[in-house]
TIMAR-880968 format. One record per residue (C-alpha): chain; residue in three letters; x, y, z. Coordinates in steps of 0.001 Angstrom, whole numbers, plus 500000, padded with zeros to 6 digits. Example, Ala and Ser with C-alpha at 12.3 -4.5 7.8 and 13.67 -1.06 7.14 Angstrom:
BEGIN
REC   chaine   residu       xx       yy       zz
REC        A      ala   512300   495500   507800
REC        A      ser   513670   498940   507140
END
This chain:
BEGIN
REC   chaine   residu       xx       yy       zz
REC        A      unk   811715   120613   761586
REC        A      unk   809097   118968   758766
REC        A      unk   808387   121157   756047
REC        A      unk   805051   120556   754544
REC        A      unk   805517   119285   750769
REC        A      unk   803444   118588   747668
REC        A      unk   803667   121706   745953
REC        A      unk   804527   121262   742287
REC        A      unk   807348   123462   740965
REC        A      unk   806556   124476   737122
REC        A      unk   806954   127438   734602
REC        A      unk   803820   130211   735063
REC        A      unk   801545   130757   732563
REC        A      unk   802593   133708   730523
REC        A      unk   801573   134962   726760
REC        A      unk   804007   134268   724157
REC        A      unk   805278   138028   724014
REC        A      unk   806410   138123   727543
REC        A      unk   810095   137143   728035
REC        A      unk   810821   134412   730723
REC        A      unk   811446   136809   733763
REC        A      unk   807898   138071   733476
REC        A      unk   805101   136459   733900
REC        A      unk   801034   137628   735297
REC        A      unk   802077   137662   738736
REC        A      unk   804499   140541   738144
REC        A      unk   801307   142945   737463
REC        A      unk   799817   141811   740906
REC        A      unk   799082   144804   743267
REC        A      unk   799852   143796   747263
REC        A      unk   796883   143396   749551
REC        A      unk   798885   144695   752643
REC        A      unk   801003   148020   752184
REC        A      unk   802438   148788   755436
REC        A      unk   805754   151397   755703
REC        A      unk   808377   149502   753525
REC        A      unk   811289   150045   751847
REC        A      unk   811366   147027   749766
REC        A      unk   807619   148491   748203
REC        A      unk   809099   148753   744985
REC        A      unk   810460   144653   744940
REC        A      unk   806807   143436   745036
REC        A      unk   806442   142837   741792
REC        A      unk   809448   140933   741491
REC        A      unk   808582   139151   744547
REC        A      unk   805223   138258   743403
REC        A      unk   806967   136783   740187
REC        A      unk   809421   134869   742116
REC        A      unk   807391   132745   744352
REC        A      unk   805170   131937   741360
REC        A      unk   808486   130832   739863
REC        A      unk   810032   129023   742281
REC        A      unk   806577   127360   743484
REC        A      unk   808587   127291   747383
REC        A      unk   807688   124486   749682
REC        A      unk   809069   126763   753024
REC        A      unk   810196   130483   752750
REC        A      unk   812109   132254   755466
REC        A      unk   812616   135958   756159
REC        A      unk   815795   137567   758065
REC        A      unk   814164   141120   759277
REC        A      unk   810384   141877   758852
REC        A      unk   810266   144736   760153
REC        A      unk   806262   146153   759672
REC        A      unk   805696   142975   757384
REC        A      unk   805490   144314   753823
REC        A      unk   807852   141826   751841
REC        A      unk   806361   138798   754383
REC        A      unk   802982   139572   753234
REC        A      unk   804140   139885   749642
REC        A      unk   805481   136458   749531
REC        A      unk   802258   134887   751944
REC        A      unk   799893   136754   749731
REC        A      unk   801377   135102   746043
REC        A      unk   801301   131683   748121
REC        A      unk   797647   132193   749045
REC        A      unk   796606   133102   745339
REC        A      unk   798663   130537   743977
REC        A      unk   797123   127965   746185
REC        A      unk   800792   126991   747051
REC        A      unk   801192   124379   750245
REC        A      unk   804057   126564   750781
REC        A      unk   805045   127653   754886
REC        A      unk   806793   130794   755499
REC        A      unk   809074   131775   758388
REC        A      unk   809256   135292   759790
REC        A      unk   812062   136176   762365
REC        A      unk   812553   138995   763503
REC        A      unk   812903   140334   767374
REC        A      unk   810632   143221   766417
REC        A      unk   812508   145497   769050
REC        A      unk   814287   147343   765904
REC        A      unk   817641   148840   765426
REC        A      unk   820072   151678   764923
REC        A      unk   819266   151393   761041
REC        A      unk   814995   150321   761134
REC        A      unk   815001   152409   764286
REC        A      unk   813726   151035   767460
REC        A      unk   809797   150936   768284
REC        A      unk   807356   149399   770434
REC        A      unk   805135   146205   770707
REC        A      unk   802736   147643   768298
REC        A      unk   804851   146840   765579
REC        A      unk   804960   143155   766460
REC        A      unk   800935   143058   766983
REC        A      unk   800242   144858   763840
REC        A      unk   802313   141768   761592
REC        A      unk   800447   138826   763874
REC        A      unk   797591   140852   763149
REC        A      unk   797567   140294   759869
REC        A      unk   799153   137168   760032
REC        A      unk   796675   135464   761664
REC        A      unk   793793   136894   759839
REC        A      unk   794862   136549   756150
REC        A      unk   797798   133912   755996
REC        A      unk   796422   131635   758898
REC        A      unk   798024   127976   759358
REC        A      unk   801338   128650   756822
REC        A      unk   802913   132118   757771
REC        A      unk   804777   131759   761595
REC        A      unk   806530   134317   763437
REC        A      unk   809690   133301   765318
REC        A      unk   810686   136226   767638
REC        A      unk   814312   136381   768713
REC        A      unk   817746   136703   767472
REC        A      unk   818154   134885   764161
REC        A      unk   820694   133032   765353
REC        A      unk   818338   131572   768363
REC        A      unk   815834   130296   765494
REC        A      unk   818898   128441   763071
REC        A      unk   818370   125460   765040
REC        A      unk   814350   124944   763927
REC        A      unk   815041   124961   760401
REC        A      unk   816456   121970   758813
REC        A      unk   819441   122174   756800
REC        A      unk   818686   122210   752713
REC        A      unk   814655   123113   753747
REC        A      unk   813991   126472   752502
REC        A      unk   813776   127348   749001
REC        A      unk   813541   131022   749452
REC        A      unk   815667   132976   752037
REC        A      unk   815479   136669   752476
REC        A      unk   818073   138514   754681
REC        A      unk   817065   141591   755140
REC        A      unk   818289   142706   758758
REC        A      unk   821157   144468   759854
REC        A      unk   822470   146088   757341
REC        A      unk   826533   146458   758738
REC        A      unk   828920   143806   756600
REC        A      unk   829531   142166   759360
REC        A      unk   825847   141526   760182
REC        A      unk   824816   140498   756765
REC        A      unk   827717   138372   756871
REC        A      unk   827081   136734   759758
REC        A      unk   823464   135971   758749
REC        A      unk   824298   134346   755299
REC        A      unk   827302   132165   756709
REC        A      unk   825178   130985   759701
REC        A      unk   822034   130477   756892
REC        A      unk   823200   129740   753706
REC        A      unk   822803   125970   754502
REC        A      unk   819134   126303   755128
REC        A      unk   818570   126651   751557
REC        A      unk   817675   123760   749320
REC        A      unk   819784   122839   745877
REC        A      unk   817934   125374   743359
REC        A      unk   816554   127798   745956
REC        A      unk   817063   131860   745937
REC        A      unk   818607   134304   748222
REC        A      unk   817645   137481   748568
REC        A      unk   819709   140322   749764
REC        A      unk   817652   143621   750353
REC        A      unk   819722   147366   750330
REC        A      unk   822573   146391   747610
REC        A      unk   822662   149309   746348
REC        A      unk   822991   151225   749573
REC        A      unk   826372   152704   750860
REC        A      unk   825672   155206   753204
REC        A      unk   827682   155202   756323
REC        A      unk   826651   151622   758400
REC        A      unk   825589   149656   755484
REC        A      unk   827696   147230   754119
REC        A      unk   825809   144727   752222
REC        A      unk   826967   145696   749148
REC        A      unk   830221   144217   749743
REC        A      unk   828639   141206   750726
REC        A      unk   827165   141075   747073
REC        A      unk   830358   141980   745535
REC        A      unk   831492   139042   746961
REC        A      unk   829551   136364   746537
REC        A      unk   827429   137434   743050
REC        A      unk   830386   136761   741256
REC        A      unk   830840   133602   742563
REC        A      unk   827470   132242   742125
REC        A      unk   824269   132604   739514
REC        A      unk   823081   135769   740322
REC        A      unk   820861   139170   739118
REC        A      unk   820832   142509   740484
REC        A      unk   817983   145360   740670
REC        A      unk   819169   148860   741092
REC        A      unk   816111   150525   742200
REC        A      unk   814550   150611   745644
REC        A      unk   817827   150048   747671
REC        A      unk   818833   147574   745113
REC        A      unk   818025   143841   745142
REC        A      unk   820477   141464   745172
REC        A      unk   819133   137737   743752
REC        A      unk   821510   134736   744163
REC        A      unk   820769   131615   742942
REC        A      unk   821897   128095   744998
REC        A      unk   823550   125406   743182
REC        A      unk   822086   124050   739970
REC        A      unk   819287   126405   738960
REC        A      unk   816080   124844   737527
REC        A      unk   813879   127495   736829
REC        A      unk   813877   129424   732922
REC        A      unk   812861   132666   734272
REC        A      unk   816003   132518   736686
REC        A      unk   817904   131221   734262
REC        A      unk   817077   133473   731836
REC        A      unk   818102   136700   734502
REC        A      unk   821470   135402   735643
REC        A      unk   822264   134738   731905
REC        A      unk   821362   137830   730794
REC        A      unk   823494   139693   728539
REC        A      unk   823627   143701   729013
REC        A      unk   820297   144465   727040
REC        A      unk   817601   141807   728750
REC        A      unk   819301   143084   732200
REC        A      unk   819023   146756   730834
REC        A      unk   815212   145831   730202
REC        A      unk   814493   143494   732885
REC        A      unk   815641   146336   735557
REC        A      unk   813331   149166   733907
REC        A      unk   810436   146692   733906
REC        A      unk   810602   145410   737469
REC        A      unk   811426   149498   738026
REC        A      unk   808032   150577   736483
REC        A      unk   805963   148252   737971
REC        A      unk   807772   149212   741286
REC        A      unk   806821   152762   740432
REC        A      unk   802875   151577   740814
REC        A      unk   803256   150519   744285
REC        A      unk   805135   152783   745369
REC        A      unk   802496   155506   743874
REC        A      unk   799375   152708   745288
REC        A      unk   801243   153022   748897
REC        A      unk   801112   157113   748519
REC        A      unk   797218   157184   747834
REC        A      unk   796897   154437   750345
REC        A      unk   798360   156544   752799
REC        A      unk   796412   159950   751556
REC        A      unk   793148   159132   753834
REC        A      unk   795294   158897   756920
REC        A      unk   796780   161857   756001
REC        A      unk   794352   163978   755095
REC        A      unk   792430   162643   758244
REC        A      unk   795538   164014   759977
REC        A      unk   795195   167358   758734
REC        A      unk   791563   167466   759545
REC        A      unk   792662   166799   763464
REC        A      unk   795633   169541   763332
REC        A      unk   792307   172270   761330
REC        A      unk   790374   171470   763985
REC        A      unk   792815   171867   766754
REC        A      unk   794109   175040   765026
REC        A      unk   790231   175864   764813
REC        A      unk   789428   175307   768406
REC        A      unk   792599   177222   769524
REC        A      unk   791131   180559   766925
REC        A      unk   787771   180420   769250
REC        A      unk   789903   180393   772473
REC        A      unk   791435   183335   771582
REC        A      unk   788677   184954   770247
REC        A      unk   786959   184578   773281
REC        A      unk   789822   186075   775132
REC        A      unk   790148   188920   772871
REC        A      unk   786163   189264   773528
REC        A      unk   786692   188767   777047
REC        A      unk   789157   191791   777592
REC        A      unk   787085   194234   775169
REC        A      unk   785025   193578   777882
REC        A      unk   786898   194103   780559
REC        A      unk   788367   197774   779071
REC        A      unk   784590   198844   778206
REC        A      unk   783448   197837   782087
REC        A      unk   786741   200096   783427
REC        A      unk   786199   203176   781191
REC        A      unk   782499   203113   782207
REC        A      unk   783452   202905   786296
REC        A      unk   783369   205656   788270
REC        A      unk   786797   205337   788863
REC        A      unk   787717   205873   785191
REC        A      unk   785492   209085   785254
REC        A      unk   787163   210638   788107
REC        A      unk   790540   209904   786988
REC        A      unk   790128   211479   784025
REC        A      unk   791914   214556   784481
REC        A      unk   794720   213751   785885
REC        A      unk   795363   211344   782414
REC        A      unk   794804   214792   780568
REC        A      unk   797497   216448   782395
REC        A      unk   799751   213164   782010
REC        A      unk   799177   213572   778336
REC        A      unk   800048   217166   778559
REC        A      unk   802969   217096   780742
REC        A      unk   804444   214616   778223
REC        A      unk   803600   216754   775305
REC        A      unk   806010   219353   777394
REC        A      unk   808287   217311   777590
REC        A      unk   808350   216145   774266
REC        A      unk   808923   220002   773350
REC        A      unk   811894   220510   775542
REC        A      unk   813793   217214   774533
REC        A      unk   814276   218530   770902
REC        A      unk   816703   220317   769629
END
């Protein structure tokens, strides 16, 4: 497969009081916030493609889209001739859950509109789309499917060799060890075998650099001694923490529209029963006013009494 070059690769712009890891992008907010839970990595993600200036990108498990649009959306402001690979079967699994097509439309959607001519979508098994990607092609690689050890396993031995001298993998859910996840193993494995950084928050983020490193900012984070990573993880953790809280009042209108609907079914559900209640006061005022009512009436006074009697005698 060609990948489409020209792109320069160069240190961001960044004031003299920011370390090397940080840089403007960091502070960018994403344009897309579909349900994630890699919201919290934007910010790093945003930094790292402004970093790494990435000729081709390619993404192991998109799920709804959110870190695919994070990485098309710092190539579109950076002006980057970058293209970006999305595979995914978009069926789900027993860890993302299984959905419907909607999911699928909703990311070519999007796609299409905002990141036309460099994002693609390659539905199917990963292991159907290793053959269209040249070896040593992608700079950026972010496995993020199944989340077993012998899943993420699988995915990094079958794509490890996609990734260009100096490129980045990503490993999403490090820090997870619930029952059925298992790539933290992975990353106990290989990080100490290779460059590499780790974020604690949002599921944990495991960064592993590919042969000889050429960026300063990634150089800087896998050199790190225990106060810059101390620091660097509560930065990239804060600025996580404004996404995150941007994706909750994003997600207030829908909600609140969602409460509206249940009011006003709740609402509409008070005036049936209103109207019922209406309905049988009715009812009980047209009986007492019959004739039928009136003529009955004394033989409910001498039920009433009879059960007064009877009342008397059952006591002791």
């Amino acid at each position: 497969m060609t990948m489409i070059g020209g792109s320069t690769h160069g240190t961001p712009a960044r004031t003299a009081l920011e370390p090397s890891w940080l840089g403007p992008a960091s502070y960018w907010q994403p344009a897309h916030i579909p349900t994630s839970a890699w919201l919290e990595h934007a910010p790093f993600g945003f930094w790292l493609v402004d970093e790494l200036r990435p000729r081709a990108v390619a993404e192991l498990g998109t799920h709804y889209g959110f870190s695919f649009f994070v990485f098309a959306e710092a190539v579109r402001r950076l002006g980057l001739e970058s293209q970006l690979y999305a595979l995914d079967t978009w069926q789900g699994d027993d860890h993302a859950g299984f959905y419907g097509e909607d999911v699928y439309e909703s990311v070519r959607t999007v796609a299409d509109r905002d990141y036309a001519g460099f994002t693609h979508l390659l539905r199917g098994y990963f292991s159907d789309s290793r053959p269209l990607i040249e070896d040593a092609s992608i700079d950026l690689l972010h496995i993020d499917g199944r989340h077993g050890y012998a899943d993420a396993r699988e995915d990094f031995d079958e794509w490890a060799s996609a990734v260009r001298d100096g490129g980045v993998i990503l490993f999403h859910d490090i820090a997870e060890r619930s029952e059925g996840f298992g790539v933290w193993r992975l990353w106990e494995e290989l990080a100490p075998r290779h460059p590499s950084f780790s974020f604690t928050h949002g599921h944990g983020l495991g960064v592993l650099g590919v042969g000889d490193v050429r960026s300063d900012g990634l150089t800087a984070l896998f050199e790190a001694d225990a106060a810059t990573v101390r620091e660097a993880r509560a930065t990239y953790e804060r600025l996580g923490a404004v996404v995150s809280r941007q994706a909750t009042l994003e997600a207030m209108p829908a909600e609140v529209a969602s409460l509206h609907d249940v009011v006003h079914s709740l609402s509409g559900e008070i005036d049936r029963l209103h109207g019922e209640i209406e309905r049988r006061e009715a009812a009980i005022t047209e009986l007492r006013a019959s004739t039928s009512w009136r003529v009955t009436r004394p033989l409910r006074g001498l039920g009433r009494a009879r059960d007064r009697l009877l009342g008397r005698r059952s006591r002791p």
